[in-house]
matplotlib code that plots the C-alpha trace (Angstrom):
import matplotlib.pyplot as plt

x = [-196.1, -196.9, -193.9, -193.8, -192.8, -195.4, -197.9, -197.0, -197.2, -200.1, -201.3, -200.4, -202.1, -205.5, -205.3, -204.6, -207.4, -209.8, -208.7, -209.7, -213.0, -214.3, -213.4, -215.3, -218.4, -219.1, -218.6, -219.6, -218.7, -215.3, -214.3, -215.5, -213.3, -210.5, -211.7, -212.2, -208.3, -207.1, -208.5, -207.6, -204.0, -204.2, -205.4, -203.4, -206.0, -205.4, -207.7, -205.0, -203.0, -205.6, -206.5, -203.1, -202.8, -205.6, -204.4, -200.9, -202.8, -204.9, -202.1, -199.1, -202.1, -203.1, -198.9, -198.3, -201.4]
y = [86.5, 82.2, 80.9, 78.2, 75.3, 76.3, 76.7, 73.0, 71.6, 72.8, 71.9, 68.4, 67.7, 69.3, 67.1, 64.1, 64.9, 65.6, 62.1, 60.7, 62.2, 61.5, 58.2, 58.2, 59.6, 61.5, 65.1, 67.4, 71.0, 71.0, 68.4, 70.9, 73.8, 71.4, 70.8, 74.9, 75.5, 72.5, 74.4, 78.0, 76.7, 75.0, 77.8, 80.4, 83.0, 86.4, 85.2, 82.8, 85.3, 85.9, 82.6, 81.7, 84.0, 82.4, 79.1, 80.2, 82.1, 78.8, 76.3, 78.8, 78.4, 75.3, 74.9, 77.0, 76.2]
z = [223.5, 223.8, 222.3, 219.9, 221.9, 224.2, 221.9, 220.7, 223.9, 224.7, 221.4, 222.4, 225.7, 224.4, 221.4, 223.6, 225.9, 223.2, 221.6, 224.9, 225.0, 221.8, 222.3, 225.6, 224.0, 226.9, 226.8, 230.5, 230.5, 231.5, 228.8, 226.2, 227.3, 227.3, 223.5, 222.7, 224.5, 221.9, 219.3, 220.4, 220.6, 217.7, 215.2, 217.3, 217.2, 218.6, 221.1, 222.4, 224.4, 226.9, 227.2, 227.5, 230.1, 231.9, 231.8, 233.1, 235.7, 236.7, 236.9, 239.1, 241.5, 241.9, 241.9, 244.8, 247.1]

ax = plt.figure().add_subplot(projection="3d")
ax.plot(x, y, z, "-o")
ax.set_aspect("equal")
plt.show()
């Protein structure tokens, strides 16, 4: 189970990001997964706990190449 404060800061950096973006007004691929994950995290779907999952999974390995 995501805890709270995990959930939160997650919540945080995708909002920031997506802040970012729109102000950019330049959207590629990648930058619109970064705006689904805000929103997954945000609404804390059941969804969320795979993704979550996914995400953990993704940054342990780019932290231990």
């Amino acid at each position: 189970m995501i805890s709270e404060g995990t959930a939160f800061t997650f919540s945080v950096i995708f909002g920031i990001i997506t802040i970012l973006l729109v102000r950019s007004r330049d959207v590629r691929a990648w930058e619109a997964v970064c705006v689904g994950l805000f929103g997954l995290y945000l609404g804390q779907t059941p969804v969320v706990f795979t993704v979550h999952g996914l995400v953990t999974w993704l940054i342990s390995g780019f932290a231990h190449h």
